[in-house]
C-alpha positions as CSV (number, residue, x, y, z in Angstrom):
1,X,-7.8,14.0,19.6
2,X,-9.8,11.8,17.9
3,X,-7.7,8.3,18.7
4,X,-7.4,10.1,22.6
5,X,-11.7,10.0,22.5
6,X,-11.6,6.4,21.3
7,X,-9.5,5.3,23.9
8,X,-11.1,7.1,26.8
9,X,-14.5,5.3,25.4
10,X,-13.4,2.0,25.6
11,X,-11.7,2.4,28.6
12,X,-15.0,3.9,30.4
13,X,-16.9,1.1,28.8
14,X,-15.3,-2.0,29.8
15,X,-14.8,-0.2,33.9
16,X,-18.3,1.5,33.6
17,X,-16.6,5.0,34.7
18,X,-19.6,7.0,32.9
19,X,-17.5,10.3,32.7
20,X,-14.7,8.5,30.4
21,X,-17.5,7.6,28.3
22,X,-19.1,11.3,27.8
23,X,-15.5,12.8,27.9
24,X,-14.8,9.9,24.9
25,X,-17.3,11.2,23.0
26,X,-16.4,15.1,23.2
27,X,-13.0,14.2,22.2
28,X,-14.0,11.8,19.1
29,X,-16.9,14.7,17.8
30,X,-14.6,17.5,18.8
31,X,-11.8,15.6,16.6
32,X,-13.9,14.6,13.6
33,X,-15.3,18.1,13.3
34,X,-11.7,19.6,13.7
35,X,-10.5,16.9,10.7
36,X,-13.5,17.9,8.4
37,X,-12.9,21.4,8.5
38,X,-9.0,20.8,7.8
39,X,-9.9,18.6,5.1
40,X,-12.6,21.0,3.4
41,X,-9.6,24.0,3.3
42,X,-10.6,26.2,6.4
43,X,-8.0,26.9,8.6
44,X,-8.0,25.9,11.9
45,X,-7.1,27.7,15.0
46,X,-4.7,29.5,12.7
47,X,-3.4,26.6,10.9
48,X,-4.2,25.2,7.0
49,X,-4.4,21.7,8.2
50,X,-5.6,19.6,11.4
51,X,-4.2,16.7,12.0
């Protein structure tokens, strides 16, 4: 999720599509909060680790 968000932000940066940008960014904060979590020991939508 996280790599997906990266992607979609440089791709809406360099074409200036501002709703691959904002959609980037969801995906990258969604995907670092989802890794924390996994990291810290809390399971995640049922499962020990995300990744």
């Amino acid at each position: 999720m996280i790599a997906l968000g990266i992607i979609l932000l440089i791709v809406g940066f360099i074409t200036g599509i501002s709703i691959l940008w904002t959609i980037g960014i969801i995906l990258a904060v969604v995907g670092a909060v989802l890794w924390i979590l996994g990291a810290m020991g809390h399971a995640v939508a049922g499962r020990r680790h995300y990744w």
